[in-house]
C-alpha positions in Angstrom: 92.8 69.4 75.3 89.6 71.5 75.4 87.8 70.9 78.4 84.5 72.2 79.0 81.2 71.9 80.9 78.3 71.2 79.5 74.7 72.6 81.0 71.8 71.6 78.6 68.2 70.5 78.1 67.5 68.0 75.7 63.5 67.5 74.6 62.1 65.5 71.9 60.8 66.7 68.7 57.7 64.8 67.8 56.9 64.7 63.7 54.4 67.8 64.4 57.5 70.3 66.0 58.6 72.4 62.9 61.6 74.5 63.8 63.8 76.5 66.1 63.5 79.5 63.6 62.7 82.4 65.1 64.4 81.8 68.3 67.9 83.3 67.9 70.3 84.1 65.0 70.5 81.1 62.8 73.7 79.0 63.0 75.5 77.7 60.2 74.1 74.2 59.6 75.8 70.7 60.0 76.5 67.0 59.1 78.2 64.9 61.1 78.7 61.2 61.9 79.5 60.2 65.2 81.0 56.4 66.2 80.2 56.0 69.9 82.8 53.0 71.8 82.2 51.0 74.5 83.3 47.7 76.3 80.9 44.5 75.1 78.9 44.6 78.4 78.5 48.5 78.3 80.4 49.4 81.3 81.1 53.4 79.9 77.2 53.8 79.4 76.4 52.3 82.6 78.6 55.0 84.5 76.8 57.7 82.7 80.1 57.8 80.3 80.3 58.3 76.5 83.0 58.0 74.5 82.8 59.2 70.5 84.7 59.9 67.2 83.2 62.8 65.3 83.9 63.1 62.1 82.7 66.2 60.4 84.4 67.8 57.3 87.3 65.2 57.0 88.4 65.5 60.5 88.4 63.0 63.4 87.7 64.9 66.8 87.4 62.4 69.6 85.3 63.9 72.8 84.6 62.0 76.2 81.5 62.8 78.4 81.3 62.4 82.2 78.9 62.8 84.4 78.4 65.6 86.8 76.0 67.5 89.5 73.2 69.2 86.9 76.0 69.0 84.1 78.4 67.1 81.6 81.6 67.7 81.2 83.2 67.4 77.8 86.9 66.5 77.1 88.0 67.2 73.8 91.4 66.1 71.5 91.7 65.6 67.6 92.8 62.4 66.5 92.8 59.2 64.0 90.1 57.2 63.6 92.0 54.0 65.0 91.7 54.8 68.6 91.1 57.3 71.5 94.0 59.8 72.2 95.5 58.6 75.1 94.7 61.5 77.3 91.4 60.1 77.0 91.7 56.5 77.1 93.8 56.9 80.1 90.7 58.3 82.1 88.4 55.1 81.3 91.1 52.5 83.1 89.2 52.2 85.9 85.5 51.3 83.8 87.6 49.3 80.8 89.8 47.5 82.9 91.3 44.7 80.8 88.2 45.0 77.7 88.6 46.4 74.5 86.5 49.9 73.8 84.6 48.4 70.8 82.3 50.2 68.5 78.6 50.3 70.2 77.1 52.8 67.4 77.4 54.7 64.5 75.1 57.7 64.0 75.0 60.6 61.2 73.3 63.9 62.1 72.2 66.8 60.3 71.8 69.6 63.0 70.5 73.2 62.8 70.3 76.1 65.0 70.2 79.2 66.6 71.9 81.1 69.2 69.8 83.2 71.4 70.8 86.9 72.7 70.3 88.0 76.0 71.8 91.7 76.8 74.0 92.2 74.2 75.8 88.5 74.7 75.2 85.0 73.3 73.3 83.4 76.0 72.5 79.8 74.4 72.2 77.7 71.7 69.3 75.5 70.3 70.2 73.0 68.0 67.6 70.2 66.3 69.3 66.9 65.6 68.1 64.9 63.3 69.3 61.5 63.8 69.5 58.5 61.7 71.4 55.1 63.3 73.7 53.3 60.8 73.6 49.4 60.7 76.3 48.5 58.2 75.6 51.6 56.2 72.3 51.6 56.1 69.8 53.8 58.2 68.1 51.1 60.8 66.1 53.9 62.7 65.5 58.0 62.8 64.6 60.3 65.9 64.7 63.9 66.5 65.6 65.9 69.6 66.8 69.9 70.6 69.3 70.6 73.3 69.7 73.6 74.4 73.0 74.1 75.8 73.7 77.1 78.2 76.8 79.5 76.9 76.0 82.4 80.0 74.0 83.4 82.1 72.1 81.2 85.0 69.8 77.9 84.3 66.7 80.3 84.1 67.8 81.1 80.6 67.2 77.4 79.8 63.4 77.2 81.7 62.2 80.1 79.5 63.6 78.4 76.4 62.3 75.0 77.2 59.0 76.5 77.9 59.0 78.7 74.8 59.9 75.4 72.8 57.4 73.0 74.8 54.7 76.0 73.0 56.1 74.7 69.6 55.2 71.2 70.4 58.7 70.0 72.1 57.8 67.0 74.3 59.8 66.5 77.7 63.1 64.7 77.6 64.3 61.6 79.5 67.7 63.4 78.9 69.6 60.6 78.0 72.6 60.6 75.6 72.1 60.1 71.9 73.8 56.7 72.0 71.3 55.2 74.7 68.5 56.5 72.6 70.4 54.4 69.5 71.1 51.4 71.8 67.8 51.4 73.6 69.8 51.2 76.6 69.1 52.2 80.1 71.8 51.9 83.0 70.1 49.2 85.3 68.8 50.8 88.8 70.0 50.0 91.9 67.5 47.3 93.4 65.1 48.9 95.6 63.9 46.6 98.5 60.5 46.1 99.0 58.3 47.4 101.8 59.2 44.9 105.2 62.2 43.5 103.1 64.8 42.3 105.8 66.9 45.1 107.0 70.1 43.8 105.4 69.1 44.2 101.4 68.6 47.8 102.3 72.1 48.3 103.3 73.0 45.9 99.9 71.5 48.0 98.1 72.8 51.3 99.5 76.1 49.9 99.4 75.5 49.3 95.8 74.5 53.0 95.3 77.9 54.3 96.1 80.0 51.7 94.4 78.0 53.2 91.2 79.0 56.7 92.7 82.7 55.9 92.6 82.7 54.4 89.1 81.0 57.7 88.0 83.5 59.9 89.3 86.5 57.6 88.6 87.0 58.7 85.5 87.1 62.6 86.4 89.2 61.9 89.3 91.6 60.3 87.1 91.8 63.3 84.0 91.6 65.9 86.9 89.2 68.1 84.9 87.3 68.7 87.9 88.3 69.1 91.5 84.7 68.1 92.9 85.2 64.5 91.4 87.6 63.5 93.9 84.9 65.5 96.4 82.4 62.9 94.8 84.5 60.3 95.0 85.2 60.5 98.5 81.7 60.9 100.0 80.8 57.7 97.9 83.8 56.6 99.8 83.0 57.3 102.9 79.2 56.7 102.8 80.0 53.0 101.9 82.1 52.7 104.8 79.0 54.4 106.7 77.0 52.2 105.8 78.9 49.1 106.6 79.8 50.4 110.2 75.6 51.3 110.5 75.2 47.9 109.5 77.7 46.4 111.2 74.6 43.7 113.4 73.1 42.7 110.3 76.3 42.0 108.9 79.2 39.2 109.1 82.2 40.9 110.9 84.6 38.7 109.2 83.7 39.8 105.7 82.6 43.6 106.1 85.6 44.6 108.6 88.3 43.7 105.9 86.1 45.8 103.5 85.9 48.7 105.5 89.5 49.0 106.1 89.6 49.0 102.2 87.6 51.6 102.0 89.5 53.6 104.9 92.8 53.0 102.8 91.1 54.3 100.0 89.7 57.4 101.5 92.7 58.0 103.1 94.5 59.2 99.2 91.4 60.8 98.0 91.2 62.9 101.1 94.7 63.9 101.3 93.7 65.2 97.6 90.5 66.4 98.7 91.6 68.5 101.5 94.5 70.5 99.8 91.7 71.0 97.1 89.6 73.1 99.8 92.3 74.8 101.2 93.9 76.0 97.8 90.6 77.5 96.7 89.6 79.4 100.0 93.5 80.5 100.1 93.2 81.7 96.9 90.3 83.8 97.2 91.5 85.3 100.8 95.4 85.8 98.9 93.4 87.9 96.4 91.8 90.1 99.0 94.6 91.2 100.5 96.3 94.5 99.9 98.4 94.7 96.9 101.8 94.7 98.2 100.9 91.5 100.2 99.5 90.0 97.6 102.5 88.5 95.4 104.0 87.1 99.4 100.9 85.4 99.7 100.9 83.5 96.6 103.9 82.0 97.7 101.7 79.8 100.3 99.7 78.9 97.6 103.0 77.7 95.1 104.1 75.7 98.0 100.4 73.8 98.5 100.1 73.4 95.0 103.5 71.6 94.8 102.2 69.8 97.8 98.6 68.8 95.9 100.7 67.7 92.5 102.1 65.2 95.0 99.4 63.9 96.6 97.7 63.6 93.3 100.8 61.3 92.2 99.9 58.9 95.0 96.2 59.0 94.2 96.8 57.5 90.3 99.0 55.1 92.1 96.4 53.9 94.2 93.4 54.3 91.6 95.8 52.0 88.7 97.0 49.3 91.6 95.6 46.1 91.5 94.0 46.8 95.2 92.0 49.5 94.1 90.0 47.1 91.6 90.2 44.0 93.7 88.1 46.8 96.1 85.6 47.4 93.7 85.1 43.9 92.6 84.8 43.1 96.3 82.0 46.4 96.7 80.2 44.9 93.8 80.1 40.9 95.4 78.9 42.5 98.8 76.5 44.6 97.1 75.0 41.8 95.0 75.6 38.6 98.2 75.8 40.8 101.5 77.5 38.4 104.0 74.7 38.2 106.4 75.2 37.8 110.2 71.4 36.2 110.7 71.0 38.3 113.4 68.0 41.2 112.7 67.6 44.8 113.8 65.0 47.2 112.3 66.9 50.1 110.9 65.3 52.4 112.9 67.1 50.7 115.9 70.4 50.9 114.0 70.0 55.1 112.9 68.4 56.1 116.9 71.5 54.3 118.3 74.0 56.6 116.4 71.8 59.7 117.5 72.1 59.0 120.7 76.0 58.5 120.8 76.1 62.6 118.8 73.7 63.6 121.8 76.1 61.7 124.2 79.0 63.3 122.9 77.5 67.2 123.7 75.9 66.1 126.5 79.7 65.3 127.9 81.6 68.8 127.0 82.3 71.0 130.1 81.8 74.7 128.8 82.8 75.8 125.6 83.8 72.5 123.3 87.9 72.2 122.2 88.2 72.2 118.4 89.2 68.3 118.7 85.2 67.9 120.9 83.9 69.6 118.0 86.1 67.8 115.5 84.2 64.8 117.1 81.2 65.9 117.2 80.9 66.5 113.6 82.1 63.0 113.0 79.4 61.6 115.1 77.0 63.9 113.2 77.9 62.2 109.8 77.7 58.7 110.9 73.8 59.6 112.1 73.3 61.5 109.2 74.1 58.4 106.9 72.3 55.7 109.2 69.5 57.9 108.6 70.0 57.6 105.3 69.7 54.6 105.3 66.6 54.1 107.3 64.6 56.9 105.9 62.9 54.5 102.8 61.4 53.1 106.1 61.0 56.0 108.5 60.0 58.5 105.6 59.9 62.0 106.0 61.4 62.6 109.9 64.5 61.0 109.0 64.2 63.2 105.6 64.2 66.1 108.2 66.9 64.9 110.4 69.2 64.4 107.4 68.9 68.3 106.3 69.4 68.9 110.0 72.5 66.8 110.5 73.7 68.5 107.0 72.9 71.9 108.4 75.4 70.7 111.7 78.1 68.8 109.7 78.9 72.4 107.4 78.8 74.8 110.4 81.7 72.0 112.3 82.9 71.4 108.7 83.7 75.4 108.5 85.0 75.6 111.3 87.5 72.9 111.0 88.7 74.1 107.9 89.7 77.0 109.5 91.8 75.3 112.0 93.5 73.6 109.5 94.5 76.6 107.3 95.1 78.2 110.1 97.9 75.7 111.3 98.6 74.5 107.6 99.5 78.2 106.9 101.9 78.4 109.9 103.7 75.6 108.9 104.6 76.7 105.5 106.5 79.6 106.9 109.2 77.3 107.7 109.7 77.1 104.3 108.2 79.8 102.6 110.7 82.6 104.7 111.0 86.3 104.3 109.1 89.3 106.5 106.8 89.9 103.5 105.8 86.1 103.4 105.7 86.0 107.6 103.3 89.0 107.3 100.9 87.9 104.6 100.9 84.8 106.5 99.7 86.9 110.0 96.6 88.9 107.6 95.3 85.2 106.6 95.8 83.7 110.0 93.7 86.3 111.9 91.1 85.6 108.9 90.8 82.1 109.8 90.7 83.3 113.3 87.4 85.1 112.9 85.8 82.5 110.2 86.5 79.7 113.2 84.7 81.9 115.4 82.0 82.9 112.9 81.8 79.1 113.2 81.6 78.3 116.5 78.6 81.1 117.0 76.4 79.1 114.6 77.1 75.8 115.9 74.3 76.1 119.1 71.1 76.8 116.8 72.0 75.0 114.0 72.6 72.3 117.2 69.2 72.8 119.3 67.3 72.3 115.5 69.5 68.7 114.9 68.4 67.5 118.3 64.5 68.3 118.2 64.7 67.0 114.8 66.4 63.7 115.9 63.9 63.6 119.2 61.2 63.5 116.4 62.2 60.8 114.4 63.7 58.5 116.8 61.6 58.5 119.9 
């Protein structure tokens, strides 16, 4: 399966743009018809998902786009036009559920290019689609658009094209997918309370927020094309479960306890995932460093927590296909939509100054130079203000903005150093296994490494400190 990520632009090409000649080498042209799929009430579009059949010169390639941070990815298998390869319907479970995938549109394009040349290398490509949207065979509506799609190089690459195409006439792009322009489909937003709306829709609607996050990511998690889905997931994870502690006063215990614990469960097998991630690619890097004849003893630590991660992976697709898992969702998505009110009021202000306070409690109580576990703490208490900040800062505005970079800024230095402790004691453990001198003193070389970065750490942690605390005097005295 070709998997591949996809950094573009996309900008509309009004009847006056002429052509991308001139821009790059010219590209072979193309025709193509593409047959987009979907459930009957859109749930793959929704996610920011797409799922098509291309069928160009007699061949069937199926391809699946999901969302990611300032990119798509693109997975990509040949197959027959009956239904998705099952590496690829396997992915959507979690979106599809029990619904058929169903045929949402059917577009032919005729596409022309070039590919730009930056120091000797192919640096982009700019295509113009023209589009025309099949009902039954016939053309129901045309539109043109351009993407350019990075190949090297940084995003800069695609600012000077876009502005050397906005020159030609190129109008701005909403950068949706094709098929949403066909459908005239939108994903609905996530309600946004109105100024002095009662304290409680704000948490409903941030709730709602991350539920969307983890459908987004579910389907990356589950084809494991990229490690920073089950990073994605996770957050959204743990930010709902933020949220519902935050909002635990406005809230009826009886209904949003049970649903955090769900949510703890849940974190619990994406971060066991989600940790061995980090610590394979930092190992990685720091096994590379070392000298050569260390080198092959230290990739034996990273065999044994890869073993370890294809593991805790199994347990992860356990949990995402059990019947728990989307009983959870279905439960996020009733709380979102009815939050089980407690009656009881309390401005969210109130609610994000309280959680401050505990973090400045917390320092305020350390003899001397924190323990590992204070600072382990600490950074715990950090996150919870951070997202009860969150939270308030529709209301509060710009301080809270400020006191979220802050508490960020705090949570990474801790963060750092925490991973240090566990590779550290992760890497000592796997000499029990992983025996031999070599092994015992590649294992030593990475050890004192993590030594210093937890150091490194712990000298950052006052300023990036003293600037979290004036920032949180600020914007919740």
């Amino acid at each position: 399966m070709r998997v591949a990520k996809e950094q573009e632009l996309k900008l509309v090409a009004p009847d006056e743009f002429g052509s991308v000649e001139g821009l790059g080498e010219p590209i072979e042209d193309r025709v193509f018809t593409s047959v987009y799929y979907d459930t009957h009430d859109r749930a793959l579009a929704s996610a920011g998902v797409t799922l098509r059949r291309r069928l160009e010169n007699g061949k069937n390639v199926w391809q699946l786009k999901l969302p990611g941070e300032g990119f798509r990815r693109e997975l990509e298998l040949p197959g027959g036009p009956a239904r998705p390869p099952r590496a690829l319907r396997d992915p959507l479970f979690g979106l599809v559920r029990e619904n058929e995938l169903e045929e949402a549109a059917r577009l032919k394009t005729h596409r022309s290019g070039v590919r730009v040349q930056e120091n000797g290398r192919a640096s982009a490509e700019i295509v113009l689609d023209s589009v025309a949207v099949l009902d039954n065979g016939r053309v129901g509506s045309t539109f043109r658009e351009i993407e350019v799609e990075l190949l090297d190089g940084d995003s800069r690459i695609l600012d000077r094209i876009g502005e050397a195409l906005r020159q030609r006439g190129a109008r701005a792009g909403d950068g949706k997918p094709k098929l949403f322009r066909a459908l005239g489909f939108a994903p609905p937003p996530v309600p946004e309370p109105r100024a002095g709306a009662s304290p409680v829709l704000h948490v409903a609607a941030a709730l709602e927020r991350q539920r969307r996050e983890i459908l987004a990511h579910d389907p990356g998690v589950r084809a494991d094309a990229d490690i920073e889905d089950v990073h994605d997931m996770r957050v959204a994870t743990r930010r709902s479960r933020a949220v519902l502690r935050a909002g635990r006063p406005l809230l009826d215990s009886a209904v949003s306890e049970p649903l955090r614990a769900e949510l703890k469960w849940l974190g619990s097998v994406l971060g066991t995932v989600r940790d061995l991630d980090v610590l394979l690619e930092h190992l990685r890097v720091q096994v590379d460093a070392l000298p050569s004849e260390d080198r092959f003893a230290g990739q034996r630590l990273v065999q044994l927590l890869s073993s370890e991660r294809e593991l805790a992976r199994a347990d992860l697709l356990e949990a995402l296909e059990s019947g728990r898992y989307l009983a959870l969702l279905d439960r996020l998505a009733d709380f979102a939509r009815e939050p089980a009110a407690s009656g009881r009021e309390k401005p969210l202000r109130s609610i994000a100054s309280r959680q401050f306070k505990r973090v400045r409690q917390a320092v305020a109580s350390v003899v001397g130079e924190p323990t590992d576990e204070e600072l382990h703490r600490i950074r715990v208490l950090t996150k919870r203000a951070r997202y009860s900040a969150e939270l308030a800062e529709p209301v509060v505005g710009r301080p809270a903005t400020r006191f979220v970079s802050r508490a960020k800024r705090v949570q990474d230095v801790i963060g750092e150093h925490q991973d240090a402790v566990v590779a550290a004691e992760r890497i000592q453990e796997l000499l029990g296994v992983a025996r031999g001198k070599r092994v015992a003193f590649a294992a030593g070389r990475l050890v004192e490494r993590e030594e210093q970065r937890r150091l490194q750490a712990r000298a950052a942690f006052p300023e990036a400190w003293r600037r979290f605390d004036k920032s949180g005097r600020r914007a919740w005295h």
